[in-house]
C-alpha positions in Angstrom: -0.9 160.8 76.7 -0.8 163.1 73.7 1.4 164.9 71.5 0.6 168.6 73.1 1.2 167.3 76.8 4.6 166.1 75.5 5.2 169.4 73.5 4.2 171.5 76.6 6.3 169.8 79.0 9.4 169.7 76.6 8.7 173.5 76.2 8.3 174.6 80.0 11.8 172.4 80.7 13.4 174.8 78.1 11.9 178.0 78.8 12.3 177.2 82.5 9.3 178.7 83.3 6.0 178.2 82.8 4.9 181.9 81.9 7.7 182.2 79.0 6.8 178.2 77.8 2.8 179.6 77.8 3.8 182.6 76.0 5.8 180.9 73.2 3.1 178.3 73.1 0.7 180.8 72.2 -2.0 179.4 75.1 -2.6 180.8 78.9 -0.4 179.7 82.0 -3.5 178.3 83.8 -3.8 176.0 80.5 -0.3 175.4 80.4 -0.3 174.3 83.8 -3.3 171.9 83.5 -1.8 170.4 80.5 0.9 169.5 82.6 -0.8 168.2 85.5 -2.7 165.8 83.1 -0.2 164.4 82.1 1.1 163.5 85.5 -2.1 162.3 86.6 -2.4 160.0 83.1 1.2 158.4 84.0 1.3 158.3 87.8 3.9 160.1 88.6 5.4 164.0 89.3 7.1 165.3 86.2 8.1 168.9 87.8 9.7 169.3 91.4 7.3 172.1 92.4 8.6 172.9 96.2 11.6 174.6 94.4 11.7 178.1 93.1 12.9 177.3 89.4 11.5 174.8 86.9 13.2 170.9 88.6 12.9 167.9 87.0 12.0 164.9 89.2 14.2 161.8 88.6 11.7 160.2 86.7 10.9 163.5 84.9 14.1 163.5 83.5 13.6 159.9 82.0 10.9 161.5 80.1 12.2 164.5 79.1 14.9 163.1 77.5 12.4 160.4 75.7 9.9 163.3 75.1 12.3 165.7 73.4 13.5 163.3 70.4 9.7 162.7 69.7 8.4 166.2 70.5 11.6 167.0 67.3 10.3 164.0 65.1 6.7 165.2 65.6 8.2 168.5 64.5 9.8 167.0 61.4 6.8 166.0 60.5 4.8 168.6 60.8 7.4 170.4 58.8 6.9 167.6 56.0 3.1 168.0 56.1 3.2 171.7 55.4 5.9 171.3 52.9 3.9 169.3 50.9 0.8 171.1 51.2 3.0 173.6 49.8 4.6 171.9 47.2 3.3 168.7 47.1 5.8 165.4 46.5 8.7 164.8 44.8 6.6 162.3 42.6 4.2 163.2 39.9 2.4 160.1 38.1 0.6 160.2 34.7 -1.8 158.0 33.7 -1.7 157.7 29.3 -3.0 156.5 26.3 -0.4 154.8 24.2 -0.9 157.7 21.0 -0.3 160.8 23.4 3.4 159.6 23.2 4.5 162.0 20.5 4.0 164.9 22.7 4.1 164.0 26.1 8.1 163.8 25.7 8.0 167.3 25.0 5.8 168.3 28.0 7.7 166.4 30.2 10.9 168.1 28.8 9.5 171.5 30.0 8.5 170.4 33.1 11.7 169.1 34.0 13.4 172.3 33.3 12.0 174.1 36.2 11.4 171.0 38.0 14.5 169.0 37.7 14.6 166.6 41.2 10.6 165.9 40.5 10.0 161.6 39.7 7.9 161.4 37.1 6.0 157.8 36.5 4.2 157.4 33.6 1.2 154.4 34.3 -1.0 153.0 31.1 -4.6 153.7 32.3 -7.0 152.8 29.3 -10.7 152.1 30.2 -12.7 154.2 32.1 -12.8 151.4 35.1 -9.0 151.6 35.3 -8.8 155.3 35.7 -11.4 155.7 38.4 -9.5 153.1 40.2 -6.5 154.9 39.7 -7.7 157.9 41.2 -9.7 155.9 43.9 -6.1 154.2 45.1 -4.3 157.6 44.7 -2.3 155.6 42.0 -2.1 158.8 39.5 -2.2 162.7 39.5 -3.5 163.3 36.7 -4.7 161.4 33.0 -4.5 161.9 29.4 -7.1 159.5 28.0 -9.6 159.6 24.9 -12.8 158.5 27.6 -14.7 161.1 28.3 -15.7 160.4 32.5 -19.1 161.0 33.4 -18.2 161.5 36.9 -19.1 164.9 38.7 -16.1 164.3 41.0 -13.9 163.7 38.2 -13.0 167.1 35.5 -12.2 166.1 32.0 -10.8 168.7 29.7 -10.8 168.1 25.9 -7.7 168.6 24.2 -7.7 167.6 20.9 -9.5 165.6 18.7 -7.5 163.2 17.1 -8.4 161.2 13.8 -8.6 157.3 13.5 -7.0 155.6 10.4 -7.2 152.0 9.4 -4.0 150.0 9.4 -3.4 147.7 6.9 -1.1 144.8 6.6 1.9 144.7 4.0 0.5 142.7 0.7 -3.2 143.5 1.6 -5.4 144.5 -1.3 -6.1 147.7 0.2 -2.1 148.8 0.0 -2.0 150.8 -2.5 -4.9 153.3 -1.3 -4.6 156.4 0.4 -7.7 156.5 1.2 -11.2 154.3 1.7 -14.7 153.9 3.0 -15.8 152.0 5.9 -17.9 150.0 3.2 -13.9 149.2 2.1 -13.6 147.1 5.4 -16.8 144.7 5.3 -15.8 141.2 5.4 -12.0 142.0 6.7 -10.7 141.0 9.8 -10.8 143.8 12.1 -8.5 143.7 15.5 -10.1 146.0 17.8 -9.8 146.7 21.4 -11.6 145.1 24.1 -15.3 146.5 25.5 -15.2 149.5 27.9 -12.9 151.3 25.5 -13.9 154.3 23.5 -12.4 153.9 20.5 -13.9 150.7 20.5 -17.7 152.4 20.1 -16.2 154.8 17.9 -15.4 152.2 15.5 -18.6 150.5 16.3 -20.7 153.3 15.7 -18.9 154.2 12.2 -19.4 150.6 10.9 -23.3 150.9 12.5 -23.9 153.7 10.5 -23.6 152.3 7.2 -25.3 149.6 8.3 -22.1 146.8 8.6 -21.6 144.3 10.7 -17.5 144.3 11.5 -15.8 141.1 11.3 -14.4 141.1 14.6 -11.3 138.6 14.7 -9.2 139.7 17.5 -9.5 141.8 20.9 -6.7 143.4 22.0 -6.3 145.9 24.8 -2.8 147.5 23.2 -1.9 149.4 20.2 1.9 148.2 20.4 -0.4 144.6 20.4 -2.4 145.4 17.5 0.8 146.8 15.2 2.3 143.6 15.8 -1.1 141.6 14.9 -1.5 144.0 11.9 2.3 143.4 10.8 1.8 139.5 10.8 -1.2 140.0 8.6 -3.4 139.2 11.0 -6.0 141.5 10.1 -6.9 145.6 10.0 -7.1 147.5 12.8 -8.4 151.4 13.2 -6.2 153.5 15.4 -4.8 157.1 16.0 -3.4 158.5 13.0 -0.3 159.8 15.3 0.2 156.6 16.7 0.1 154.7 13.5 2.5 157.4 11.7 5.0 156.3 14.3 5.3 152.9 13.3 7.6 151.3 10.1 6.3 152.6 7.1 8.1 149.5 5.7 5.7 147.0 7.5 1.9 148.9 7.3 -0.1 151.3 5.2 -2.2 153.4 6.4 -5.4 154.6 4.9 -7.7 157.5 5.4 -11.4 156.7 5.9 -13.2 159.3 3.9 -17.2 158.5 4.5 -17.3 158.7 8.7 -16.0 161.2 11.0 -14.1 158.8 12.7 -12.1 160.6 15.6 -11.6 160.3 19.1 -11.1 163.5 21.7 -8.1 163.3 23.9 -8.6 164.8 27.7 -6.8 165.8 30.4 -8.6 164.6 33.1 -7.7 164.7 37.3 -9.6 164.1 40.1 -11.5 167.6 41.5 -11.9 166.4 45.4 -7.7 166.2 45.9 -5.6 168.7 47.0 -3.6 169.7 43.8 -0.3 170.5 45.0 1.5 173.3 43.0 4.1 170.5 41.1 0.9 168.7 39.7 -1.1 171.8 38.5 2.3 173.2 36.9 2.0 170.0 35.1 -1.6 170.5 34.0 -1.2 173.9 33.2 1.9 172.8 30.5 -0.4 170.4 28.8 -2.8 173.0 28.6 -0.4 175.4 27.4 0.8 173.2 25.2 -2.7 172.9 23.2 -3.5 176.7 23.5 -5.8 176.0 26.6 -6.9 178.2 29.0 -4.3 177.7 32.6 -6.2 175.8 35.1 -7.4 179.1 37.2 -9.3 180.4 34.7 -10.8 177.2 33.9 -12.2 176.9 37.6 
């Protein structure tokens, strides 16, 4: 038994014939009439008293009918659903971030929210590249704003911005009362840095590797709100985004430039190019775009 026998029988008991029920049907009597007779043969019994002149329901037929009408109007429902979202997509829009992107997101979001007031919007911490594939993988996010660049041909990243690393240093350090130093500045101090299969991680790395320094790694830590907190109790130094760091107490860290190594980390916006974007999600994208003087996402594709 299937949908369509359900839907054609439904249809010829309103119409009350079969040449009107084909016609709004869009498919040919003879079809129409096979459909039917299918379906009697599948469930054993007559549907449709056909000694009489009009369309008759059998005893049992009405039994069905009456079964087969609330599902033929669920089915219906949903296929009303299905196109609505194809159309529009969800009610739901996830983002997957990196902890600095925080001082503009808000803004973004308050945007989006003016055209698109009923839309959920979840925010979900996706750091390492691992974690956003399996985001996208499980359907768990729309969209990410991460500093990992994805070599992944079914997975776009855009760069946004580039945003410079700063070194953090604890209240009472030596290094306080500089505005700015050289990564030479940081050989012997503890470092906090975050955990492998991050990119800032190798961005430190590589600065220190150029001036040929080992870092004295202390502590791993996958969070910036972690490291602050680490960096407050005068733990040790970490290097993170200058944004992110301006956003904490000035009373409780100093921050200092690092003049000698281009240390900076690009921000993307990256999504996954097999899905279906529904117009809610690339209205999204195409405010973070706007946002940093980008191109909309149809003229990027």
């Amino acid at each position: 038994m299937q949908i369509n026998q359900l839907l054609h029988f439904v249809t010829v008991i309103e119409k009350e014939s079969f040449t009107t029920a084909a016609y709004a049907l869009h498919i040919s009597q003879p079809s129409l009439s096979t459909s039917i007779k299918r379906l009697e043969d599948e469930i054993g019994f007559k549907l449709i008293d056909r000694s009489q002149r009009n369309i008759r329901l059998t005893k049992e037929g009405e039994l069905l009918y009456k079964e087969s009408t609330k599902l033929v109007m669920h089915f219906n429902q949903v296929k009303d659903t299905a196109l609505n979202l194809k159309e529009s997509g969800p009610a739901h829009l996830s983002i997957g971030l990196i902890e600095s992107a925080k001082y503009w997101t808000a803004q973004v979001v308050k945007s989006y929210k003016a055209s698109q007031p009923d839309v959920f919007i979840e925010l979900e911490p996706v750091l390492s590249i691992d974690e956003i594939r399996r985001a996208f993988d499980n359907f768990e996010v729309h969209v990410t704003i991460t500093n990992q660049y994805i070599n992944d041909k079914t997975i776009t990243s855009i760069p946004l911005y580039e945003e410079k690393l700063v070194a953090v240093v604890p209240p009472g350090h030596h290094l306080k009362n500089k505005t700015s130093i050289q990564i030479r500045d940081l050989k012997d101090e503890k470092l906090i840095i975050s955990h492998e299969g991050y990119q800032t991680r190798t961005d430190i790395l590589n600065s220190f590797n150029k001036v040929g320094i080992t870092p004295n790694i202390k502590f791993e830590i996958g969070r910036f709100d972690f490291v602050s907190d680490f960096v407050k109790s005068g733990l040790g130094i970490a290097i993170m985004p200058e944004k992110y760091a301006e956003s904490l107490d000035p009373d409780s860290i100093h921050i200092c430039e690092i003049e000698d190594s281009a240390t900076f980390r690009i921000v993307y916006l990256a999504y996954d190019n097999k899905r279906f974007f529904s117009p809610l999600t690339k209205e999204f994208i195409d405010l973070v775009l706007d946002y940093f003087d980008k191109e909309p996402l149809d003229a990027i594709d």
